[in-house]
ZAGU-294535 format. One line per field, with one value per residue (C-alpha): residue in three letters; x, y, z. Coordinates in steps of 0.05 Angstrom, whole numbers, m for minus. Layout:
! ZAGU-294535
aa	(Ala/...) .
xx	(X/...) .
yy	(Y/...) .
zz	(Z/...) .
! end
This chain:
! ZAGU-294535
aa	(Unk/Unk/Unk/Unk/Unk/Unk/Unk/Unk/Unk/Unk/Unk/Unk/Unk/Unk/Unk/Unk/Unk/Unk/Unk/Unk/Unk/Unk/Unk/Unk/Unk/Unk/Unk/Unk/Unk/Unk/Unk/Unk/Unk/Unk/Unk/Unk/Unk/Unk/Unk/Unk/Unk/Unk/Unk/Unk/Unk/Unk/Unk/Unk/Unk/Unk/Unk/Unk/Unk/Unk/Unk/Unk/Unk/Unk/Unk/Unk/Unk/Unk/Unk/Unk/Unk/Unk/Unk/Unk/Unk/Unk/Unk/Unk/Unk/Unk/Unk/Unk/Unk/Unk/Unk/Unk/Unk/Unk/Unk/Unk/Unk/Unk/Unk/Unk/Unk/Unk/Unk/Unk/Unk/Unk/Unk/Unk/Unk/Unk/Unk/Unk/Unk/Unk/Unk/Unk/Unk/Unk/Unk/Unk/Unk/Unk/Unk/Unk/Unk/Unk/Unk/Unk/Unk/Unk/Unk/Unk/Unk/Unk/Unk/Unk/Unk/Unk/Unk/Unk/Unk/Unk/Unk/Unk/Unk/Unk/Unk/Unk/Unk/Unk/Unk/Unk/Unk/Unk/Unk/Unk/Unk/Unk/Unk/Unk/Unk/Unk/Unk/Unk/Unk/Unk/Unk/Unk/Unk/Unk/Unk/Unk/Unk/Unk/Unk/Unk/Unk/Unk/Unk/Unk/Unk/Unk/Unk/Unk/Unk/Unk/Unk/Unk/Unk/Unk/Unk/Unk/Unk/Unk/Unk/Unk/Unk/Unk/Unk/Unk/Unk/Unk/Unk/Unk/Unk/Unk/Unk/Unk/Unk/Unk/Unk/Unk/Unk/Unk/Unk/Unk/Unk/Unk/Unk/Unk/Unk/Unk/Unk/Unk/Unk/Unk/Unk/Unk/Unk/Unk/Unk/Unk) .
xx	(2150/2086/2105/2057/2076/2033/2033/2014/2063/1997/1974/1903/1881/1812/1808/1833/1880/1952/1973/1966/1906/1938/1969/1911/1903/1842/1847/1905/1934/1956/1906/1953/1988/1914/1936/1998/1976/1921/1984/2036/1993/1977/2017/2015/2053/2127/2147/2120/2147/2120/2124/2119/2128/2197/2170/2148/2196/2241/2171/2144/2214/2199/2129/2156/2202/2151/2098/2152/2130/2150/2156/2180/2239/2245/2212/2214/2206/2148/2135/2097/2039/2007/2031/2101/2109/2087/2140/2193/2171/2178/2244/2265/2253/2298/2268/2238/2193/2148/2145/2072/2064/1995/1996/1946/1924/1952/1887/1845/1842/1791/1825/1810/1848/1808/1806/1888/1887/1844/1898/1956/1907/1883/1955/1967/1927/1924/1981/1932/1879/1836/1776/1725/1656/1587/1567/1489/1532/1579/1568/1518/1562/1624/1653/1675/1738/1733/1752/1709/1703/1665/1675/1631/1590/1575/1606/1643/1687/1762/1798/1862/1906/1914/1961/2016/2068/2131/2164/2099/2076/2146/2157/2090/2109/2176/2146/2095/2133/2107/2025/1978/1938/1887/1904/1962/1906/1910/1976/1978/1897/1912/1962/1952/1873/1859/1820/1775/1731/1681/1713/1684/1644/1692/1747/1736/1782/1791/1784/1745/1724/1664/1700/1754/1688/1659/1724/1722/1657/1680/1728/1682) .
yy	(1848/1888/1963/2025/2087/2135/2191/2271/2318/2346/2427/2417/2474/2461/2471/2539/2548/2573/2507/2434/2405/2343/2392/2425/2407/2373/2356/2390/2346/2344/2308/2262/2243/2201/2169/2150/2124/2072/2041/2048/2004/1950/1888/1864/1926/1918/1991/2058/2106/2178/2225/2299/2352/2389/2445/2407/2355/2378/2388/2323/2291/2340/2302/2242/2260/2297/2244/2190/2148/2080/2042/2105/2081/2149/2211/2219/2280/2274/2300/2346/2296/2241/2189/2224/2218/2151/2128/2166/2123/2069/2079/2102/2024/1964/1904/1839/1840/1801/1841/1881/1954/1990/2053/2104/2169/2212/2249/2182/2183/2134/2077/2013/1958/1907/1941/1942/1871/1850/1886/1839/1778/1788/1790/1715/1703/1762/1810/1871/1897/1952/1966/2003/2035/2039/2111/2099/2082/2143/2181/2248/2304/2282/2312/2264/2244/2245/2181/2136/2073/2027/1953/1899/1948/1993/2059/2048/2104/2078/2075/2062/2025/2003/1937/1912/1861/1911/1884/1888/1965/1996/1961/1987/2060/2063/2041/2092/2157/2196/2167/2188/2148/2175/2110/2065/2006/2030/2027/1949/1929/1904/1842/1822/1811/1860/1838/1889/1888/1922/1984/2028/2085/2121/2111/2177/2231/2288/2344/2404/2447/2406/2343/2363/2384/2320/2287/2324/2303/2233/2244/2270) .
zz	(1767/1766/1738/1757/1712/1726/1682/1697/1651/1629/1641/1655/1626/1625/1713/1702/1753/1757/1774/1744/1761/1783/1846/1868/1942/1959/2032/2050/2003/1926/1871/1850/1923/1927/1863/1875/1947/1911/1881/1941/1986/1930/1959/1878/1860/1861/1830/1807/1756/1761/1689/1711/1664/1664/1706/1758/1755/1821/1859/1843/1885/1934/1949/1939/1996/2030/2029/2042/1983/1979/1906/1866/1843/1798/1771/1693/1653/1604/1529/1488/1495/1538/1481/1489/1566/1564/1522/1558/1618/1587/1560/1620/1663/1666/1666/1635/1568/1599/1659/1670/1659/1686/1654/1693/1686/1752/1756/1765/1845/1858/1827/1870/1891/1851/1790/1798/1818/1756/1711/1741/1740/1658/1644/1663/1601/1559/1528/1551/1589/1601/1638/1607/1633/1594/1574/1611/1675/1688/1745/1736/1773/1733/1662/1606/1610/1531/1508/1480/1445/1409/1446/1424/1387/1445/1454/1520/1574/1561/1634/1661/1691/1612/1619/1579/1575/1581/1520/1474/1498/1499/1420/1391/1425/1402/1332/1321/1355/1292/1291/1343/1383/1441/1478/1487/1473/1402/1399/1403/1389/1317/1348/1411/1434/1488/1548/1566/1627/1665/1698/1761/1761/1811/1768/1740/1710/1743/1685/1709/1774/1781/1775/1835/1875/1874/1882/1948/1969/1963/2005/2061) .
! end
């Protein structure tokens, strides 16, 4: 099975708005509804997960409902932190170890369908994969997403979907509930080699005003 758990239980507190970023209409429609959607019409994706913080855990059912989303086979409550949430999620499946996870951030809109499809396809031969972005070639009228890495001796944008063989990511999180990691590739980096490939400029994080504006450009 190929597992999308895509996680938003953050505040976003750097859009300064009264409500999480990740539900700020854009459209007529909520930030991370275009998310979810990338994933919902993937024929390679078989289920999704959604983490919400406990506030807007009832709401978040009420898109799903809303929106008529297919795939969601539940809404989990998220943690103090990113790391935290994640972990919850993965607690909360059922399913093989060697069943793939892709882990993505819910305020990453403009995921595309081959970036998704390269995640399930580097997992026939790898334990993990990410897709990652050279600083000279993010986009100008877009914020840092604020993590960064040194790959190959380059200093490199770390994306998501990150993805894991379920059994490997949910061990290495339940193993290091009290160390923290920006990442959930640096949870498992130091045993398994991690495939990491050339990501998309549009595959950017949604983190401040100026980030949701050009998100909506995009869109027009």
């Amino acid at each position: 099975m190929n597992i999308a758990l895509i996680v938003f239980a953050g505040s976003g507190t750097r859009m300064n708005t009264s409500i999480p970023k990740q539900f700020i209409k854009v459209k007529n429609k909520e930030l991370v509804i275009y998310t979810i959607n990338k994933f919902v019409e993937n024929k390679n994706i078989d289920e999704i997960i959604l983490v919400t913080s406990k506030d807007f855990l009832d709401y978040t059912k009420e898109l799903v409902t809303k929106y008529n989303l297919k795939k969601i086979s539940k809404v989990v409550e998220g943690g103090a932190t990113r790391q935290e949430s994640v972990r919850l999620g993965l607690q909360s499946l059922n399913c093989d170890k060697n069943d793939i996870v892709l882990i993505h951030d819910g305020d990453r809109p403009m995921v595309s369908e081959n970036i998704i499809n390269q995640c399930i396809d580097y997992l026939k031969d790898y334990d993990a994969c990410c897709p990652i972005l050279n600083i000279d070639k993010r986009l100008p009228d877009i914020s840092n997403s604020g993590r960064t890495r040194i790959v190959n001796d380059t200093e490199v944008d770390i994306q998501t979907p990150q993805t894991f063989k379920y059994g490997l990511i949910l061990s290495k999180h339940n193993e290091n509930t009290d160390k923290s990691f920006s990442d959930d590739v640096g949870l498992v980096e130091n045993d398994v080699e991690v495939k990491f490939f050339e990501g998309d400029p549009l595959n950017f994080k949604v983190t401040q005003p100026k980030d949701l504006a050009f998100f909506e450009k995009l869109l027009k």
